[in-house]
C-alpha positions in Angstrom: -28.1 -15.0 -99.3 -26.2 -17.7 -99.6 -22.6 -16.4 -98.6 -21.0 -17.5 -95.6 -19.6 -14.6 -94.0 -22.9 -12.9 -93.1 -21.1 -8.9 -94.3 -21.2 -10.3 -97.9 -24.8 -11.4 -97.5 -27.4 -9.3 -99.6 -30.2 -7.7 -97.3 -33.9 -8.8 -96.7 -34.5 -5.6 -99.0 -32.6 -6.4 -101.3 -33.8 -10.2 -101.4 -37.4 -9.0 -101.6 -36.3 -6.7 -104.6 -34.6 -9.9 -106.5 -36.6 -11.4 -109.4 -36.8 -15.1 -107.7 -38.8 -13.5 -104.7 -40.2 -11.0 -106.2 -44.2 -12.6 -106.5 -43.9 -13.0 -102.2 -42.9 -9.1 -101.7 -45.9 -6.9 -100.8 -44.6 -3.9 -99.4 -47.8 -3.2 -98.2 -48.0 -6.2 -95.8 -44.5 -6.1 -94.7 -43.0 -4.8 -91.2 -39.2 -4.0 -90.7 -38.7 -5.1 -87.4 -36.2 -3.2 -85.1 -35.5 -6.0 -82.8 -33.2 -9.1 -83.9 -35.2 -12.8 -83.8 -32.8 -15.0 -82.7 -33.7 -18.9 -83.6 -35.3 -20.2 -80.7 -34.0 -23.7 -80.6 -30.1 -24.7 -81.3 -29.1 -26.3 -85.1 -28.2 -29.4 -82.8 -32.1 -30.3 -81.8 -34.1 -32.2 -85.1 -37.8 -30.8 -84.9 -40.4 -31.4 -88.2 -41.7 -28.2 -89.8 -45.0 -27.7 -87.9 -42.5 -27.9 -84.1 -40.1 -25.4 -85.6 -42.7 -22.9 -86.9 -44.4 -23.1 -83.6 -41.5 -22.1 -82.1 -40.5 -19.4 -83.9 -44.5 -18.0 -84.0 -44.2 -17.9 -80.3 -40.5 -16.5 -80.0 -42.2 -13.5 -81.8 -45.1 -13.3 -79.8 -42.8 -13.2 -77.1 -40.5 -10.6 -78.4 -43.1 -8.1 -79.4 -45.1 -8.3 -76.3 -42.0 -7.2 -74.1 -41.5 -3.5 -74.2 -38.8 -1.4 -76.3 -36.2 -0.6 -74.1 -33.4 1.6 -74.7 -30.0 0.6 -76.6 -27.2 0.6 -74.6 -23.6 1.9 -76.6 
């Protein structure tokens, strides 16, 4: 998780699989999500932890309230 170039990464799967996250993967709760969730405020900006989860709660609300639309190749 940890590497740099983002191709050598390990997956979310896989991370969920590995023995040091293993007590916080319930299969059962979890959603893949099809859509990518972009950060919604640059690495530049300094928020605490309760501004940055907002934001990221309500980049999600927003994302899954707009409908699917089709991927362009």
């Amino acid at each position: 998780m940890l590497q740099f170039n983002p191709d050598k990464r390990i997956t979310i799967n896989e991370a969920l699989r590995h023995p040091y996250l293993a007590q916080f993967h319930n299969s059962k709760e979890e959603v893949v999500s099809k859509k990518v969730i972009q950060p919604p405020v640059s690495d530049n900006k300094k928020l605490n932890l309760k501004q940055y989860k907002q934001l990221i709660y309500e980049r999600i609300k927003k994302i899954y309230s707009e409908p699917d639309t089709p991927t362009l190749i």
